[in-house]
C-alpha positions as CSV (number, residue, x, y, z in Angstrom):
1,X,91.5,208.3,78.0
2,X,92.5,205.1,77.0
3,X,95.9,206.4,76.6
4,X,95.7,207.7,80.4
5,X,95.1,204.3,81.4
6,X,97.6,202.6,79.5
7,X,100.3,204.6,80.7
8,X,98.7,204.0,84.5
9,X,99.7,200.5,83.9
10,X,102.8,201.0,82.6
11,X,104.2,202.7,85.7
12,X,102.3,200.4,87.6
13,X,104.3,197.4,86.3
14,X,107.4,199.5,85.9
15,X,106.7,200.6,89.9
16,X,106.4,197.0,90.7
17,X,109.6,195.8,89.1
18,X,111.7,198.5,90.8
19,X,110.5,197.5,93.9
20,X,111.3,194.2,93.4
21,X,115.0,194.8,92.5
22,X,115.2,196.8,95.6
23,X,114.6,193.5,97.5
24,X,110.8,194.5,98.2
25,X,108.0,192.0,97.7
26,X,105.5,193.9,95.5
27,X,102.3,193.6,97.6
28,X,99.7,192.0,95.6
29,X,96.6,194.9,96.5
30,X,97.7,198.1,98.0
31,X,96.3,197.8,101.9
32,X,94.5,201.1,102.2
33,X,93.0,200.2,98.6
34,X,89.2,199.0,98.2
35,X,88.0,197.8,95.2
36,X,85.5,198.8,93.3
37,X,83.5,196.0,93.9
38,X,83.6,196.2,97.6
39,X,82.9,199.7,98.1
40,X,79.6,199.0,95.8
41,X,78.5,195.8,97.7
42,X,78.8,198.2,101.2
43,X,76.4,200.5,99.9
44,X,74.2,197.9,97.7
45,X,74.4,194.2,99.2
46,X,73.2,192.4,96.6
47,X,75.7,194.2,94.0
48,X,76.7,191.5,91.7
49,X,74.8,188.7,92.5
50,X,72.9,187.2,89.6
51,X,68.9,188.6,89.5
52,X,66.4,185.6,89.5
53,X,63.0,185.4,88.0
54,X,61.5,186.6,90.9
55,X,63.0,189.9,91.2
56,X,63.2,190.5,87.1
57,X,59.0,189.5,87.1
58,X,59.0,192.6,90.5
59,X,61.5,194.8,88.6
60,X,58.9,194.9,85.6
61,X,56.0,195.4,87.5
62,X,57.6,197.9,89.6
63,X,58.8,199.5,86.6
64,X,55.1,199.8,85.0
65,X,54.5,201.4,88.2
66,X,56.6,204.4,87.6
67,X,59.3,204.0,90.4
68,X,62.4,205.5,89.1
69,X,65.8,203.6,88.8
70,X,66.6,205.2,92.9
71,X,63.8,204.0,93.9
72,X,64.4,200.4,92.5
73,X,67.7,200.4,93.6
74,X,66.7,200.8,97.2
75,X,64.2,198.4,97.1
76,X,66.7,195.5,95.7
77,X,70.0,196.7,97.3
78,X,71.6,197.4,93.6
79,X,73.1,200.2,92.0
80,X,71.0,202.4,89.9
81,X,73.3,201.9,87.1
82,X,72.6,198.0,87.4
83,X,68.8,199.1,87.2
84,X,69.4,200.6,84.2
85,X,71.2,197.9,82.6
86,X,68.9,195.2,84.1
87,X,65.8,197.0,82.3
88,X,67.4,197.6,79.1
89,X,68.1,193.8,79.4
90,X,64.4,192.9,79.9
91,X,63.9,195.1,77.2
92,X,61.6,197.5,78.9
93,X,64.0,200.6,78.5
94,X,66.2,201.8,75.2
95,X,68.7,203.4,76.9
C-alpha cells in the first residue's frame, strides 16, 4: 500500500514537471477535485472543528445511554469514525 502511494506521487510530481516544460502552469488542485475534507464537512458540518466541554460532558452521557456511534454522529453533525476516536479519547471505549 504504501508502495502504491509512493509511486502515486511520483507520477504526480513527474506529471507536474512535464506539464510545466510544455509551457503549462501546473494547476495547483485539480478543478473537478474535492477534498477530502470538504466532501466530509457537506455531509457532517461540524467535521473538524475542535469538540468543547459541552459536547464531550453530552457525548458521555449519550454514550451511557446506549446510542450507537450513527446515532451520535447525527446528533453532533460528525463522522462516526470521529465518534469513535472521540470516545476512545475520553476513554470510554478501547477500540
Amino acid at each position: 500500500m504504501f508502495f502504491a502511494a509512493e509511486e502515486a506521487v511520483w507520477l504526480d510530481e513527474r506529471l507536474g514537471k512535464l506539464v510545466e516544460e510544455a509551457g503549462f502552469p501546473k494547476p495547483s488542485v485539480r478543478p473537478t477535485e474535492v477534498s477530502s475534507m470538504e466532501r466530509a464537512k457537506q455531509l457532517y458540518p461540524r467535521a473538524y472543528t475542535s469538540w468543547t466541554a459541552q459536547e464531550d460532558a453530552e457525548l458521555s452521557a449519550m454514550h451511557a445511554r446506549g446510542l450507537s456511534k450513527n446515532e451520535l454522529g447525527e446528533h453532533f453533525q460528525r463522522q462516526p469514525s470521529a465518534i469513535q476516536s472521540r470516545l476512545r479519547k475520553l476513554g470510554l471505549i478501547k477500540d
